[in-house]
C-alpha positions as CSV (number, residue, x, y, z in Angstrom):
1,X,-18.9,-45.1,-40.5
2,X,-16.7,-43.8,-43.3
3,X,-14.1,-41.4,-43.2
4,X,-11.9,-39.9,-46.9
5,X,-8.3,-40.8,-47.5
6,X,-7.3,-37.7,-47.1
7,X,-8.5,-37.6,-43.2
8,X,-6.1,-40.9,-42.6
9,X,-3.3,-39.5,-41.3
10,X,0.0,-40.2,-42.5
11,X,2.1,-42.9,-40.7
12,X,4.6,-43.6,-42.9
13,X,5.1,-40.8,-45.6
14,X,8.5,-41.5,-47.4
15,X,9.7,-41.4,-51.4
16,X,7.6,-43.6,-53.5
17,X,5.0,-44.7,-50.3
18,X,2.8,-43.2,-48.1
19,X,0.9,-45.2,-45.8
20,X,-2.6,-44.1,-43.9
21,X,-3.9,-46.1,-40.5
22,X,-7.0,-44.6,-39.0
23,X,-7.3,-46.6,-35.3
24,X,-10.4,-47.5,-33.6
25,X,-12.1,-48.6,-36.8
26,X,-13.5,-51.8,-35.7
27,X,-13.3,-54.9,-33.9
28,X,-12.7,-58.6,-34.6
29,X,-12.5,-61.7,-32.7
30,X,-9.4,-62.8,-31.2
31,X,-7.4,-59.9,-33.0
32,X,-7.2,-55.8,-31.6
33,X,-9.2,-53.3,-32.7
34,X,-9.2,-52.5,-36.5
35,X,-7.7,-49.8,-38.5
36,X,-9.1,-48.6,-41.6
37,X,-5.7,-48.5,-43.8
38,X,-5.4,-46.4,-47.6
39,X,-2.0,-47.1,-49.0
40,X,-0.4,-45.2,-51.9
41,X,3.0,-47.6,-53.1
42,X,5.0,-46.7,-55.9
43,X,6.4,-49.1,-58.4
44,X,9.5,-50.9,-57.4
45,X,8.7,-50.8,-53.6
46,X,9.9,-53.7,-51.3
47,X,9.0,-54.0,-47.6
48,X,10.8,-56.9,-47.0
49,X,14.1,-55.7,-45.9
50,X,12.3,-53.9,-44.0
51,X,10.4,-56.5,-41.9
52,X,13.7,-58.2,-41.1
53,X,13.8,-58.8,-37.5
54,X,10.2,-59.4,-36.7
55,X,8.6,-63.2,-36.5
56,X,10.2,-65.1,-39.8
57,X,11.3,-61.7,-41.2
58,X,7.9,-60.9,-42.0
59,X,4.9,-59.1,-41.2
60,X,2.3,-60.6,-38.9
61,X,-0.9,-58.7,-38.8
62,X,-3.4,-60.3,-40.6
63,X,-5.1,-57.8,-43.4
64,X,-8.3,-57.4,-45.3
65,X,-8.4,-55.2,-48.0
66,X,-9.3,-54.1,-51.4
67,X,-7.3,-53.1,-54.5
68,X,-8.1,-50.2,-56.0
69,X,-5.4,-50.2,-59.0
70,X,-2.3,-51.4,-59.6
71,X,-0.3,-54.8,-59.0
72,X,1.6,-56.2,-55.8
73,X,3.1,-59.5,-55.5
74,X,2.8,-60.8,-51.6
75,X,4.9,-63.4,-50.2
76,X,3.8,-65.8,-47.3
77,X,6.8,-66.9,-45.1
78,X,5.7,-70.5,-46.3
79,X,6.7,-70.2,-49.6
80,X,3.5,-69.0,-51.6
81,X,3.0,-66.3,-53.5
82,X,-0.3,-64.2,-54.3
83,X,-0.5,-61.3,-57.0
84,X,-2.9,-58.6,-56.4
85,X,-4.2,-56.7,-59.2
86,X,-6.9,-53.4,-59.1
87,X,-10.7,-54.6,-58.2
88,X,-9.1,-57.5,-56.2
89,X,-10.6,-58.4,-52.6
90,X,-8.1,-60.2,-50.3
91,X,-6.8,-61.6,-47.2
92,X,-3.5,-61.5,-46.2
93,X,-2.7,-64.1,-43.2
94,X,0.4,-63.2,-40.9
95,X,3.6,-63.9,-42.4
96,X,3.8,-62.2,-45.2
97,X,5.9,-59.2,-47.2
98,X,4.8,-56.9,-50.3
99,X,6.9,-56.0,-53.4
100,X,5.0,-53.0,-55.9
101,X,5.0,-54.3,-59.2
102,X,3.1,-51.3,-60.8
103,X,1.8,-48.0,-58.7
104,X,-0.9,-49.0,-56.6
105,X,-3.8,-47.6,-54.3
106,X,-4.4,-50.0,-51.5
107,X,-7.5,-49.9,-48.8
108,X,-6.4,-52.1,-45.9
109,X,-8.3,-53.4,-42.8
110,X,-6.0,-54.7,-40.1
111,X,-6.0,-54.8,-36.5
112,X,-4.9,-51.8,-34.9
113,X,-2.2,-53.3,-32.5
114,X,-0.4,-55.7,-34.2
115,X,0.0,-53.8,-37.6
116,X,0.9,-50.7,-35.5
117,X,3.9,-53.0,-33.9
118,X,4.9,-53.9,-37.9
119,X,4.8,-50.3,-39.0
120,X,6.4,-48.9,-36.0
121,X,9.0,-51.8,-36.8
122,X,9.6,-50.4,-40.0
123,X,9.8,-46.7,-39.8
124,X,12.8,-47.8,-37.2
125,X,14.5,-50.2,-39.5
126,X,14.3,-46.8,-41.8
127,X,15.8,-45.0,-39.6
128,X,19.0,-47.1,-39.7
């Protein structure tokens, strides 16, 4: 199956970030469905305040994903910290928050449920 970023609607589409989830994308063990995720962040973006209120104040969907370009520096709720540059692979276990470093273009692949509940979290939180 593939589908073009520009059919991933828009779920959060604010200054400096845009984020795409198309649902019913997949399935994996133990987790919801997937949703294939594009993510356009621009420099200086922090979700952490963001995330304040959920489970340790972070986010807890698990994500696989790709790195298309630029550089984000995740934090795990247990301290460690992962920098993500273009062409890397990853997995990011629950617990975790994203700061932008330099613009980036982001392909996620998360389960559809729990990284809706994060997201929904968040635009809320925006709202004030």
């Amino acid at each position: 199956m593939r589908i073009s970023k520009d059919e991933i609607p828009a779920k959060i589409n604010v200054p400096g970030a845009i984020a795409r989830q198309a649902t019913e994308f997949g399935d994996a063990t133990g987790f919801s469905k997937m949703g294939g995720e594009y993510f356009s962040l621009g420099a200086g973006t922090d979700i952490a305040p963001l995330l304040k209120g959920l489970k340790d104040d972070g986010c807890q969907a698990p994500h696989w994903g790709y790195m298309i370009s630029g550089e984000l520096v995740v934090t795990y709720t247990d301290g460690k910290v992962d920098t993500c540059k273009g062409h890397d692979l990853f997995y990011w276990p629950p617990g975790h928050s994203v700061r932008v470093v330099a613009d980036a273009e982001v392909i996620l692949f998360s389960p559809q449920h729990e990284h809706t509940h994060v997201m929904d979290h968040m635009l809320n939180a925006m709202k004030g």
